[in-house]
N, C-alpha and C positions, 0 to 999 in steps of 0.2 A: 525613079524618075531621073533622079541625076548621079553627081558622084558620092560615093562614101568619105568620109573621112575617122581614121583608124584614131582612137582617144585614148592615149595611157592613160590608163587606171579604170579604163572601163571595162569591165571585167571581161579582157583580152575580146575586146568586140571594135564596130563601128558603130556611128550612125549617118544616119542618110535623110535628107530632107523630101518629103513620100505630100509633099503638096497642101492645098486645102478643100476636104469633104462638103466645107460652106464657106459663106461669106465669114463667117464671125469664129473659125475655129482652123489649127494647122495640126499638121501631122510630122512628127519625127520618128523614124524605125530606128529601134536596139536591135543591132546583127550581132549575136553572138556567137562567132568562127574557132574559137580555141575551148575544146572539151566540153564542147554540145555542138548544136549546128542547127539555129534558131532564128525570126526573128518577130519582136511587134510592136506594132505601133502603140505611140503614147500620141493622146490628146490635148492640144493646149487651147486657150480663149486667145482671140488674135491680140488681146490688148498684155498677156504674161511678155514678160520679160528676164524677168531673172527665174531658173528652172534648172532643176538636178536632174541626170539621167542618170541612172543607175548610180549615185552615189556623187558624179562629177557635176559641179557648176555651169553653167552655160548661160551666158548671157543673148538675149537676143537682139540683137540689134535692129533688124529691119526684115518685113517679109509678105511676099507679096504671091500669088497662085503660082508663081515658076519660079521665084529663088527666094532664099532665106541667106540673110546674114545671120553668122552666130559667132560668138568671142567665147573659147572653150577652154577651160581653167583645167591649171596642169595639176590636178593631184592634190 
């Protein structure tokens, strides 16, 4: 949908905010680009807020059917 943003320590991937499937749930993709070539979606409830992808912390801030804020903990 929009841009990626590249996360050290996420096991050499990105993630990308892939929108909301309903009113009441959002989607973030794990792109895995360094020594595979992958990606999938994880599911969250609109009201999650604090959430690990792949091992890194992610807070969410704010998120609405076209943008997601998120505050992405270094490591």
């Amino acid at each position: 949908m929009g841009d990626d943003y590249r996360v050290p320590g996420l096991l050499q991937g990105r993630i990308a905010y892939a929108g909301m499937p309903n009113p009441g749930t959002f989607s973030l993709v794990h792109k895995r680009d360094v020594g595979a070539d992958y990606a999938y979606n994880l599911f969250y409830s609109i009201d999650a807020r604090d959430i690990a992808v792949a091992g890194v912390q992610v807070r969410v801030e704010s998120v609405t059917p076209d943008v997601i804020t998120l505050q992405v903990g270094r490591g």
